[in-house]
C-alpha positions in Angstrom: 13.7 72.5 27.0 16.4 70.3 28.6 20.4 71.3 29.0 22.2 68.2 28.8 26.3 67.4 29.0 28.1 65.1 26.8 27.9 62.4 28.9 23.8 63.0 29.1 23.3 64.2 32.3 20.9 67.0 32.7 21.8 70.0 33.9 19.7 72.6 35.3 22.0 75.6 37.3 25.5 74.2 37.1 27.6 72.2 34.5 31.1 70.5 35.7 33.0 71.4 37.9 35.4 71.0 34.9 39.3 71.2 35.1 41.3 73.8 33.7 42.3 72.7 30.3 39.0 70.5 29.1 36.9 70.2 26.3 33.3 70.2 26.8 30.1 70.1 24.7 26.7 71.2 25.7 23.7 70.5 24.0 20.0 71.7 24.3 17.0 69.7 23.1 13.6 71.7 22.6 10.6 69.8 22.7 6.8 70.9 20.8 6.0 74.1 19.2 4.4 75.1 15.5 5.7 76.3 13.7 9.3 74.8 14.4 11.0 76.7 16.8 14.3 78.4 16.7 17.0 77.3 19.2 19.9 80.0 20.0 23.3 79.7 22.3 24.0 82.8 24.3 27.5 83.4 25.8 27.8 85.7 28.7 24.7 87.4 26.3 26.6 87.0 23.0 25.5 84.7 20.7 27.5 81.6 19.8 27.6 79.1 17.1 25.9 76.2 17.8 25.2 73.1 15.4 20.9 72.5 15.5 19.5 69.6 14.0 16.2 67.7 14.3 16.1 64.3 16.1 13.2 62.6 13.9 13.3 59.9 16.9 12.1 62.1 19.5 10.3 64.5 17.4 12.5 67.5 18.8 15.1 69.5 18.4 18.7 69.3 19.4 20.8 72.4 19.2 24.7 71.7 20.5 28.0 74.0 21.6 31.5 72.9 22.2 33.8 74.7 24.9 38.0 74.5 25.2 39.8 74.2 26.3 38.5 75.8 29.5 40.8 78.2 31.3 40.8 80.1 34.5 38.3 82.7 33.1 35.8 80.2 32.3 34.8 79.9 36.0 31.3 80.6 35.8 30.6 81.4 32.8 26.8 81.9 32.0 25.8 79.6 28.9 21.5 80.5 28.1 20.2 78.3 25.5 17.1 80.2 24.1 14.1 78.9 21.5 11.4 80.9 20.0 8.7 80.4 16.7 6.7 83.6 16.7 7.7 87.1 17.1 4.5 87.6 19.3 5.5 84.8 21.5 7.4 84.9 24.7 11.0 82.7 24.0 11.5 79.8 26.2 15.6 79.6 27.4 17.5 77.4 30.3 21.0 78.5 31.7 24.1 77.1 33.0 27.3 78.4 34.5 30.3 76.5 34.2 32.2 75.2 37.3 36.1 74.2 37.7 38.9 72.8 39.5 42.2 74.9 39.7 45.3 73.7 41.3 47.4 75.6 43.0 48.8 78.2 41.4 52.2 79.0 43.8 53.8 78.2 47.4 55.7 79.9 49.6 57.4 78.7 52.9 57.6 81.8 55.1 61.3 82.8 56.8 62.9 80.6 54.8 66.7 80.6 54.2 67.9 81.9 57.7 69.3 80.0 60.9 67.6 79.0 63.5 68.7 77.9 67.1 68.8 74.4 68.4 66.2 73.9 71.4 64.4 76.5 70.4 60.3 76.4 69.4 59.5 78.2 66.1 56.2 78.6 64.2 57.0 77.8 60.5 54.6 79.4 58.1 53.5 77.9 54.2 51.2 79.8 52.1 49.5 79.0 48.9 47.4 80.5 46.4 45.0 79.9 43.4 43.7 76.6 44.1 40.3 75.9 43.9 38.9 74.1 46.3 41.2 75.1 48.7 44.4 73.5 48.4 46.3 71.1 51.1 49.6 71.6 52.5 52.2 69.0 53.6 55.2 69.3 55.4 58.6 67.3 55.0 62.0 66.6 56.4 64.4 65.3 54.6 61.2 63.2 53.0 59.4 62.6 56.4 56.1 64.2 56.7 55.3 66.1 59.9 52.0 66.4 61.2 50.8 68.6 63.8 50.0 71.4 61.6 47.4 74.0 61.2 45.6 75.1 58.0 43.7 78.2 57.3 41.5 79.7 54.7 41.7 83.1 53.0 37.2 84.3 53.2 37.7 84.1 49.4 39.0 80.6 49.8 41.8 81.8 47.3 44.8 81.3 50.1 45.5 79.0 51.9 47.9 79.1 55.2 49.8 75.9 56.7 51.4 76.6 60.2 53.9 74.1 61.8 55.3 74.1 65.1 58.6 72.7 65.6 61.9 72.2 67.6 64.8 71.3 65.8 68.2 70.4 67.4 71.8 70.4 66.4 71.5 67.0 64.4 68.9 68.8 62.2 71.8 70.5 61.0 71.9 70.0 56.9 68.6 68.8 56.8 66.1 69.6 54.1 62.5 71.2 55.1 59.9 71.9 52.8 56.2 72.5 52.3 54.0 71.1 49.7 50.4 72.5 48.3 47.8 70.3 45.7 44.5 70.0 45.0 43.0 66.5 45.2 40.2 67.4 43.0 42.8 68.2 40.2 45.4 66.2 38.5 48.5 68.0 38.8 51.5 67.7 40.1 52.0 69.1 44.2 54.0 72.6 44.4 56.7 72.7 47.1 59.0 75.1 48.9 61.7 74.2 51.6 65.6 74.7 52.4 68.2 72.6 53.9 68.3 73.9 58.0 71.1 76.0 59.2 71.1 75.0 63.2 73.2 76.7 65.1 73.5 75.6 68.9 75.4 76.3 72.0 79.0 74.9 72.5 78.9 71.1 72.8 82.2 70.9 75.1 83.7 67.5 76.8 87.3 67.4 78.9 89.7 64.6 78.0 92.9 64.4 79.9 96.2 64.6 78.2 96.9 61.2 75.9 100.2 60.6 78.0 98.5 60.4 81.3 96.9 57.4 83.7 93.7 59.4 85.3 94.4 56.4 87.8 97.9 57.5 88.6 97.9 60.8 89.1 100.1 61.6 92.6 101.6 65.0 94.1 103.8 66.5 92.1 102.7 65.1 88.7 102.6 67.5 85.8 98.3 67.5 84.4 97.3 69.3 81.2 93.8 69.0 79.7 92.2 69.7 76.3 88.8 70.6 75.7 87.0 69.4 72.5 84.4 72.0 71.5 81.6 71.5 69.0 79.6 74.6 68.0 78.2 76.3 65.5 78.6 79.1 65.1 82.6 78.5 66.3 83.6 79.9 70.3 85.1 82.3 70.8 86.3 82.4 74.4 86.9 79.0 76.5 87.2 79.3 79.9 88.3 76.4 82.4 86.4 75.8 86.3 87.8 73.8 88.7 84.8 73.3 91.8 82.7 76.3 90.0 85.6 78.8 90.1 87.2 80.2 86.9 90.6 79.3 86.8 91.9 79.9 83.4 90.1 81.6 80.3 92.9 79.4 77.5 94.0 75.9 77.9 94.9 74.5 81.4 97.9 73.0 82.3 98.5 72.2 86.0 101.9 71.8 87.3 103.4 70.2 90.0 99.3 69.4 91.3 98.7 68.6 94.8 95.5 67.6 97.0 94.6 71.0 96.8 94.6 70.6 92.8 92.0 67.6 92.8 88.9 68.0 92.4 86.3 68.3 89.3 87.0 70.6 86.1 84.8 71.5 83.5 85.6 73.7 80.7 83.0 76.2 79.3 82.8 77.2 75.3 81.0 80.4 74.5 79.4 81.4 71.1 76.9 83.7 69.3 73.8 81.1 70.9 75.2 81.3 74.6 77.9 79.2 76.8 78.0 74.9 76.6 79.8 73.8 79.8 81.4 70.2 79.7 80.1 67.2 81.9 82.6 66.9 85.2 86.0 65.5 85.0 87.3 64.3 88.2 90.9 64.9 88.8 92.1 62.1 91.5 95.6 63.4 92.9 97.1 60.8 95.2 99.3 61.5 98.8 100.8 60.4 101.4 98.6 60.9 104.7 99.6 63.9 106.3 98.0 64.3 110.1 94.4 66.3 109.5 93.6 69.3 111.4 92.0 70.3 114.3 92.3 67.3 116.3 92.6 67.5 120.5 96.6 67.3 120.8 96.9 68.1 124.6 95.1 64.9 127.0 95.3 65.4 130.2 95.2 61.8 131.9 95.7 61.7 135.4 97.6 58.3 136.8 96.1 54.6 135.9 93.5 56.6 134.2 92.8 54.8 130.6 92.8 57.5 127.7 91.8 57.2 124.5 94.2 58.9 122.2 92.4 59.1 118.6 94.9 60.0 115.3 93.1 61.5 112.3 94.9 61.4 108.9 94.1 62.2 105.7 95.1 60.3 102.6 94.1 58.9 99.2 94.3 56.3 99.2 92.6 55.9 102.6 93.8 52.4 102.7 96.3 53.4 105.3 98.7 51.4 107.7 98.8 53.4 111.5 102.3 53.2 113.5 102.1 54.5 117.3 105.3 55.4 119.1 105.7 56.7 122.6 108.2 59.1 123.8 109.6 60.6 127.1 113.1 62.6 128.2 114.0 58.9 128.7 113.5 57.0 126.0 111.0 56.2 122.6 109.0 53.0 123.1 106.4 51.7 120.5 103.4 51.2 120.9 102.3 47.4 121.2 99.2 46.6 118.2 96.9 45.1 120.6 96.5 48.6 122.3 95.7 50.0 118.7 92.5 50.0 116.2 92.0 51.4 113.0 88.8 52.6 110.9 89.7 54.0 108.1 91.8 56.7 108.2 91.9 57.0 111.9 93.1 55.1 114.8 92.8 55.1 118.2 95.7 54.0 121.1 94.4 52.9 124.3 97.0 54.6 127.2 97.3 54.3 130.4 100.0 56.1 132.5 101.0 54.3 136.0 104.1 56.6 136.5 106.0 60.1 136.3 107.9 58.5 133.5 104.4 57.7 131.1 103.8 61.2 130.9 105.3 62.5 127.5 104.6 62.3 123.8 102.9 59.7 121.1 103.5 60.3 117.6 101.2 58.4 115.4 102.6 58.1 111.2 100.3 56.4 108.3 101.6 54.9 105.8 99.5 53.9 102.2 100.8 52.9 98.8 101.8 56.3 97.6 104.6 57.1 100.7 105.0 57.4 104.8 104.0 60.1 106.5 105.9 62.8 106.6 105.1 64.6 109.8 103.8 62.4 112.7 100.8 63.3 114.5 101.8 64.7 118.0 100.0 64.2 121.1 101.0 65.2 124.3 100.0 63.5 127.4 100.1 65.6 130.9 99.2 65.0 134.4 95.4 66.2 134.0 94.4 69.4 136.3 92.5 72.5 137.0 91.9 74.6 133.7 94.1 77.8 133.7 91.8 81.1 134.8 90.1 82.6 131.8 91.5 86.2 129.9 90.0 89.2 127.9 87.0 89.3 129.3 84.7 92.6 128.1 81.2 93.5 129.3 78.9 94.6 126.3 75.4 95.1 125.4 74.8 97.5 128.7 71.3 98.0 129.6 69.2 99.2 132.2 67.8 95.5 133.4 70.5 93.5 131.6 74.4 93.2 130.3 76.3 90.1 128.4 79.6 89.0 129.2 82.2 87.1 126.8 85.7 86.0 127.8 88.6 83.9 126.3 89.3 80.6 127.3 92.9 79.5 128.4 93.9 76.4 128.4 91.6 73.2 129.8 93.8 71.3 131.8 94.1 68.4 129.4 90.4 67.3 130.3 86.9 69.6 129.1 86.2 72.4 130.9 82.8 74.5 131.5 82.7 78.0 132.9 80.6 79.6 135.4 79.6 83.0 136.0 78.7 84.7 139.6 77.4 88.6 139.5 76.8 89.8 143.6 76.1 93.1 144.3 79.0 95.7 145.0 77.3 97.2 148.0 76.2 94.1 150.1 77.9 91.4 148.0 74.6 89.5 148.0 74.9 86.6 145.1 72.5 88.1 141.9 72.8 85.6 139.3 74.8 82.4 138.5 75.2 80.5 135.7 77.0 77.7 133.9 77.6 77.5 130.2 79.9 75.5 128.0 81.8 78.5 126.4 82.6 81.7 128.4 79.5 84.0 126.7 77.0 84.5 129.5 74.0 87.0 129.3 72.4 88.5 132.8 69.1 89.4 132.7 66.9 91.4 135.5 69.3 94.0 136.8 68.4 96.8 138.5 69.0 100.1 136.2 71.7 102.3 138.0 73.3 99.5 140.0 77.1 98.3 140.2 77.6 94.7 140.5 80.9 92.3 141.0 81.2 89.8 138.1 83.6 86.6 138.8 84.1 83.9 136.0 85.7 81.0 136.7 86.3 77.7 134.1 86.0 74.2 136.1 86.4 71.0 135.0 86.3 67.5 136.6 89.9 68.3 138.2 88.9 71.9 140.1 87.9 74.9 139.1 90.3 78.2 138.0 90.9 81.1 139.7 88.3 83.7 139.4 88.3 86.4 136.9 86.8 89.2 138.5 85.8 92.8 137.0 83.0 95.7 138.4 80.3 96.7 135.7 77.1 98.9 136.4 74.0 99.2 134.4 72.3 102.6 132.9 70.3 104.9 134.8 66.7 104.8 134.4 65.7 107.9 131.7 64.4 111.2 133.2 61.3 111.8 132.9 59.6 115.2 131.9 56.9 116.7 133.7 54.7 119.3 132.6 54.9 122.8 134.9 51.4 121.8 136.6 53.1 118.4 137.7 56.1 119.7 139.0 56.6 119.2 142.4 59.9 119.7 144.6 61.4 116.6 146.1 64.4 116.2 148.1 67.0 115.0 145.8 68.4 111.8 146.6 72.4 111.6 147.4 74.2 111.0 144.4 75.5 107.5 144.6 79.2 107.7 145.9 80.8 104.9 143.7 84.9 104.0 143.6 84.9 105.4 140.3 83.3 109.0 141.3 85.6 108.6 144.8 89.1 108.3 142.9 87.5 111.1 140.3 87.0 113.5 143.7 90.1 112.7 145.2 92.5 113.6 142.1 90.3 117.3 142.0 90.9 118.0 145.1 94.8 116.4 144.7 95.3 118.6 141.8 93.6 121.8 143.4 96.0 121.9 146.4 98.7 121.3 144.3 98.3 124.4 142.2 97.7 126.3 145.6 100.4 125.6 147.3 102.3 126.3 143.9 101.0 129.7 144.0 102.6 130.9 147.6 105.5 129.1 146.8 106.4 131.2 143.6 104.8 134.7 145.4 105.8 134.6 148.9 109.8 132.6 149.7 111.2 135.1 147.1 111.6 138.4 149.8 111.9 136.4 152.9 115.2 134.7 150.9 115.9 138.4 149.9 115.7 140.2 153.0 117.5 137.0 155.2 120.7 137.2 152.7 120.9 140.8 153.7 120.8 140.2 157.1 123.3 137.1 157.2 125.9 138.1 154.2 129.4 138.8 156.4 132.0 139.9 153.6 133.2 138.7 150.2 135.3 135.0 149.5 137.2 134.8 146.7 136.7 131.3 144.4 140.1 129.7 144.5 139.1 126.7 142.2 139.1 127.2 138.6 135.9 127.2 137.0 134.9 124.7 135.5 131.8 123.5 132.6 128.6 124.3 135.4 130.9 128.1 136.2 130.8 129.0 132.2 127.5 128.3 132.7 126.4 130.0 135.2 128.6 133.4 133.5 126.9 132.8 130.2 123.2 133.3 131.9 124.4 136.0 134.2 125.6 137.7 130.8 122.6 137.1 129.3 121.0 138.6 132.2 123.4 141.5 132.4 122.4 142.2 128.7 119.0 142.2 129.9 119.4 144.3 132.3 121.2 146.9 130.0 118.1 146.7 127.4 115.7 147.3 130.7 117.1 149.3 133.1 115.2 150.3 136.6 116.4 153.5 136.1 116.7 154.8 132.0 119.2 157.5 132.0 118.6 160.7 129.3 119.4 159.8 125.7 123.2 160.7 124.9 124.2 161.6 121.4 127.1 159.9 119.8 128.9 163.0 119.1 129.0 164.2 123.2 129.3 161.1 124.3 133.1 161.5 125.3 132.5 164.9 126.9 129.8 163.5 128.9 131.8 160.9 130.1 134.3 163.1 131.4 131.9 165.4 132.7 129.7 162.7 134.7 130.6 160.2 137.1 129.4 156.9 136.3 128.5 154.1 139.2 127.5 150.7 138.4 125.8 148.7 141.2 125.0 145.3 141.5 122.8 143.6 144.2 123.9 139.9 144.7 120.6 138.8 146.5 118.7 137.8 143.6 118.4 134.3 142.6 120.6 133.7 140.0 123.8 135.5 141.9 123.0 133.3 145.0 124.9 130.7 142.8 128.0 132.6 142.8 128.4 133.1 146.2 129.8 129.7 147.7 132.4 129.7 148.9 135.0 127.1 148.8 136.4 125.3 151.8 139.3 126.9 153.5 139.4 129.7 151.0 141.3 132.9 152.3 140.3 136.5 151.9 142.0 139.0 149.8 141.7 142.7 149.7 140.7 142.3 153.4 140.8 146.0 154.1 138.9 147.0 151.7 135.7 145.0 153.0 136.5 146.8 156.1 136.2 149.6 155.0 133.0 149.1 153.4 131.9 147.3 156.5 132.6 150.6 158.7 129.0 151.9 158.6 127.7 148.5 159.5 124.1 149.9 160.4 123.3 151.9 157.9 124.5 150.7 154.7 122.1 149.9 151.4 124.1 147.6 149.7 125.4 149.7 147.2 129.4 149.2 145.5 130.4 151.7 143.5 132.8 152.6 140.7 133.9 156.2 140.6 135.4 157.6 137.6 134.5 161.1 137.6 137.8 162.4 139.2 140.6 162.9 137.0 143.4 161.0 140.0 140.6 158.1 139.0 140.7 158.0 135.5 144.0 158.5 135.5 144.6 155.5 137.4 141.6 153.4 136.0 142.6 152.7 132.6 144.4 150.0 133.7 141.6 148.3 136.1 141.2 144.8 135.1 137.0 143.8 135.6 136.4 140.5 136.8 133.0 138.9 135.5 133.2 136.2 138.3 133.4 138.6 141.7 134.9 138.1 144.7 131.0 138.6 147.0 131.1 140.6 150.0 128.9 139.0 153.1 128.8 141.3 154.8 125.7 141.6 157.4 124.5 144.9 155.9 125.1 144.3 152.0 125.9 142.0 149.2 126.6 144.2 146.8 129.9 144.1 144.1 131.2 146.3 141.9 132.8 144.2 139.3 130.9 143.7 136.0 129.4 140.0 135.3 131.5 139.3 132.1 134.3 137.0 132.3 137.9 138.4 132.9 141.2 136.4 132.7 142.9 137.9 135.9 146.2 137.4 135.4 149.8 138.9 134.0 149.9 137.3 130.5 148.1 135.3 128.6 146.5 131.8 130.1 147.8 128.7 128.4 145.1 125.4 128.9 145.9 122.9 130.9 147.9 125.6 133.7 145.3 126.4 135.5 146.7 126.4 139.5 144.3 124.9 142.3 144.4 128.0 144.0 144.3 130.8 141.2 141.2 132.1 139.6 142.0 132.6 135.9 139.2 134.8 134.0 139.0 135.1 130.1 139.8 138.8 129.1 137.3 141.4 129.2 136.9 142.4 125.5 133.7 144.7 126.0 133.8 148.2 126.2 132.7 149.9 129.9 131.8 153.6 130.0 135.0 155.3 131.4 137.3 152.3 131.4 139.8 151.9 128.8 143.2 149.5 128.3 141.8 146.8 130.2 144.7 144.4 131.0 144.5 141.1 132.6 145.7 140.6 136.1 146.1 137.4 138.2 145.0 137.0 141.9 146.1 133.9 143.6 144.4 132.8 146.7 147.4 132.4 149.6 146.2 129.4 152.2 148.6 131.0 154.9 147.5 134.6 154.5 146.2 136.5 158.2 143.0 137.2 159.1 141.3 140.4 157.5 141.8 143.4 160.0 138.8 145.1 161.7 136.0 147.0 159.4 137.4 150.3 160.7 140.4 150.3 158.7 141.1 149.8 155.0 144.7 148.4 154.2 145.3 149.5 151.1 148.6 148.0 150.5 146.4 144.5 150.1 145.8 146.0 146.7 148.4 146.4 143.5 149.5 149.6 142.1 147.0 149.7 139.1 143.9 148.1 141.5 144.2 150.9 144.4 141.9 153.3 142.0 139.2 150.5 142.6 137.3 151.7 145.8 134.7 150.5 147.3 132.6 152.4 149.7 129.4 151.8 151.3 127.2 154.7 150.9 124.3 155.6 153.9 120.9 155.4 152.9 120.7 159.2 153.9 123.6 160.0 151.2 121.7 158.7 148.3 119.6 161.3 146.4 119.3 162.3 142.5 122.5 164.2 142.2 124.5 160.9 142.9 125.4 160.5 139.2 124.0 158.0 137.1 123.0 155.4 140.2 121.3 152.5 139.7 119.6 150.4 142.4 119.4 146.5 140.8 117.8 144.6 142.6 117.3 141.2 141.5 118.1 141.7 138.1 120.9 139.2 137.5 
């Protein structure tokens, strides 16, 4: 038995592989057998129509099928072609499966349809399905195949999986990329997938000067705007301008009025969704006059036929530049001959020589290029050279125990370079410690000895001399103590403390400032009773002030009333609480004395006497000078008599006293308030030379009433007072012979005098 195809090939196991859509016949020849045999198609075990005829030729039988068209689920399909001529008899069969082709059956390009960033590497996937074999996938761009991919098979070898690895850029923008899947073994048309790229990069930003301007004439003072053309997608949204790196504007840039300071290079910046695209560099050339650059020497000292080289620095742009030197004195302005000048580049140099007093002065140097003259000149002084001047400021820092640094300010060089030079000697024996030179004043001194004081001179030299010293004391630290356990302690002598200036001056101000405060002390406690007790002793009667007071008098009656009040809030002696209602009957009842003692302080500056002045109410001082031995001090106001209160309501009080220096007493017994003396009223401006003119009394005194004002005018011509022995009352007016003064012995006072006070420095 033999399974053959329609073309005749035998087939044994497999027949095809077939396509998807074909027609195909079978056909099964059975050789021998008696009785004839009987041939049968089996489909999958179902039997099938076949057509069987016998082939005379070959003595056998041909039994044949026809398939289709084939589909999909005709893959291998089992086809059994069995024969058979007796019941008893095992049949003989032969098999087949059918085999096909399938192309693909769909395609699908993976993260399709969304952007994707410029300069950025992405993995692009393409899947297809249902081939069989496995199908092959292409890739295209905009009709270009790309290679470089990678294909892999589903274990069922139903999928297939086409990976390509790409970087696109901005000009792949609009371009269309797709994916294609066949099967070589069919004949079909190739499936595809793709979509046209949405690229999105970072801004592509260039600088272009404004239309109306030359980039090539651009000079100071010119108005400069710029635009910045911006490709992106998607579109900025913030633009930002740099001039040398630094942000200067975040909108569109317009420069007005540029200078040097202006030029430079500027770059503008676009931002967007995909990041920041900065522009290439766009130089901004700003053209100037030269102007005379900085920091250059301007001072040379020169001394006399000594050549200098005087160099001039300018800056300009153009640099092609055209140097003028002129010299100038008090005398007169010369310029400078070109042979004794040079020039490279933007810098010249004058070769001077001074031979006299007069070639000391000034050069100015001006450049000149195509864009202006020089404004300002260059100056350069030229001075008679000499010693530097004497450095300043200088500290001492970085204190150790071995070491210290020292840094001072330089003054001026003398017009040639100058060094400086350090000395450091000991304080004690002055003996040289260290010495050094250096170029700027900065010094450091290393291996000191810990707790010394040393002497530090820096002086600045150059070839010319040296400066006068700067000169300053500074000591190192004290070696730490160290702690010793109790076992190690020992006593040592303790070594004298170091007697430096500083701790000498320190000494000598305590002990300045202790005897002050001593001698302070006795001053205050002990001159107050000797003063006291030597104004008793000395005072000889009572003067009269015949000048009228004036500013320094009010003043000194407005602290004695102060004092008086004082006095009457803090009595020496408090007399018994009176009632208000019984204080007229105890008035009447009680005599009332008032004393004042004169020798404290602040009455001393009533008592001085004016030159020449005469003495009134001369015999009553003698009478209180007639117990001259005996007499405490006291002056006293009786009222308790009814002939003296008769006669004292009109007693006039005087606040400035007449003072009675006597030898025994200084006492008065007018009251310290200020009293107009006088018979009417005092006008201003009538005051007499000779009068004392009090302001009224306007206080009330304990037994005195109707006080009237009453003058007393000093006579130059009047006779000396009579002897103590005798009072002359006729001295005295009518309403002022009630005042009596008496001097009382110290064995008369006890505690029935009535209401006596002893005041002793009160006022």
């Amino acid at each position: 038995m033999v399974i053959r195809d329609q073309l005749g090939m035998e087939r044994t196991t497999v027949a095809g592989p077939y396509s998807e859509g074909d027609n195909i016949k079978l056909r099964c020849d059975v050789y021998g057998g008696r009785p004839t045999p009987t041939v049968t198609w089996y489909r999958d075990g179902v039997a099938m129509v076949a057509d069987t005829k016998y082939m005379p030729l070959g003595k056998h039988l041909r039994s044949e099928i026809a398939l289709g068209p084939l589909t999909r689920q005709d893959l291998h399909t089992k086809l059994v072609c069995r024969a058979s001529n007796h019941a008893r008899a095992n049949p003989v069969e032969q098999s087949v499966q059918i085999d096909m082709n399938f192309a693909p059956l769909n395609i699908r390009l993976i993260g399709a349809h969304q952007p994707l960033s410029a300069g950025r590497r992405y993995d692009l996937l393409c899947q297809s399905a249902g081939s069989r074999p496995a199908a092959s996938i292409t890739w295209f761009l905009d009709g270009v195949r790309l290679d470089k991919s990678k294909e892999t098979t589903s274990a069922d070898g139903n999928q297939t999986t086409s990976t390509l690895s790409i970087v696109l850029n901005r000009t792949d923008a609009g371009k269309y990329l797709s994916c294609k899947a066949y099967n070589t073994y069919v004949q079909s048309d190739a499936l595809e997938d793709g979509w046209q790229l949405d690229i999105q990069y970072v801004p592509d930003a260039s600088v272009r000067l404004g239309s109306s301007l030359d980039p090539d004439a651009i000079r100071e003072g010119t108005d400069v705007y710029f635009d910045c053309i911006v490709k992106a997608h998607p579109a900025v949204y913030k633009v930002e301008w740099k001039h040398n790196g630094v942000i200067v504007s975040k909108h569109s840039l317009v420069l007005q009025g540029v200078s040097r300071t202006t030029a430079g290079n500027y770059t503008c910046v676009g931002f967007n969704a995909e990041g920041e695209g900065s522009s290439p560099t766009f130089e901004l050339n700003v053209m100037y006059a030269p102007t005379c650059a900085p920091n250059q020497p301007r001072v040379y000292g020169v001394a006399k036929q000594e050549n200098a080289e005087i160099r001039c620095v300018v800056d300009a742009n153009p640099p092609d530049v055209e140097f003028k030197w002129t010299f100038n004195n008090s005398a007169e302005s010369i310029d400078v001959q070109a042979s004794h000048i040079s020039r490279l580049g933007t810098s010249s140099i004058v070769s001077y020589t001074p031979m006299t007093e007069l070639d000391y002065g000034t050069l100015l140097c001006s450049a000149t290029n195509k864009i202006g003259k020089q404004r300002q000149p260059c100056v350069f002084h030229i001075i008679a050279a000499g010693r530097p001047d004497q450095v300043h400021n200088c500290t001492v820092a970085n204190v150790s125990m071995t070491s210290l640094a020292v840094r001072c300010y330089e003054g001026f060089n003398g017009g040639l370079a100058q060094s400086f030079f350090l000395e450091l000697r000991d304080s004690h024996s002055q003996e040289m410690r260290f010495n050094n030179t250096s170029p700027v004043p900065r010094f450091t001194v290393p291996n000191l000895h810990p707790s010394a004081v040393y002497q530090l001179a820096v002086y600045a030299f150059n070839s010319k001399g040296r400066s006068e010293p700067y000169v300053m004391s500074a000591a190192t630290q004290r070696l730490p103590e160290k702690q010793m356990k109790d076992s190690e302690k020992v006593e040592r002598p303790r070594s004298p403390l170091p007697l430096t200036p500083t701790l000498s001056i320190a000494i000598g101000l305590a002990a300045a400032v202790l005897i002050g405060s001593c001698a302070i002390v006795l001053a205050l406690k002990f001159p107050c009773g000797a003063s006291g007790r030597r104004n008793k002793e000395t005072a000889q009667g009572t003067t009269v002030r015949t000048s009228s007071p004036g500013p320094s008098d009010k003043s000194v009656a407005s602290k004695e009333y102060d004092g008086n009040e004082s006095d009457e809030k803090n009595p020496d002696v408090i007399p018994d609480t009176i009632d208000s209602d019984d204080q007229m009957e105890y008035i009447k009842r009680r005599q009332h004395i008032s004393t004042i003692d004169t020798n404290s302080p602040s009455r001393l500056l009533l008592t001085t006497t004016a030159p020449n002045q005469t003495f009134i109410g001369s015999s009553m001082a003698a009478a209180l000078h007639a117990n001259h031995s005996s007499t405490l001090g006291y002056c006293t106001l009786r009222n308790g008599t009814s002939q003296a209160s008769n006669s004292i309501t009109n007693v006039s009080m005087c606040h400035m006293p007449s003072t009675f220096t006597t030898a025994s007493h200084t006492t008065c017994t007018l009251p310290r308030h200020p009293v107009t003396v006088g018979t009417g009223p005092v006008v201003p401006g009538t005051l007499t030379p000779n009068a004392h003119h009090w302001p009224s009394y306007g206080g009330t005194i304990a037994g005195v009433r109707n006080i009237t004002a009453i003058s007393v005018t000093s006579n130059q011509g009047s006779p000396a007072p009579p002897p103590p022995s005798a009072i002359a009352m006729q001295h005295l007016g009518p309403t002022a012979r009630t005042r009596v003064c008496i001097g009382l012995p110290e064995d008369e006072v006890s505690a029935d005098t009535p209401l006596m006070m002893k005041r002793e420095s009160t006022v």
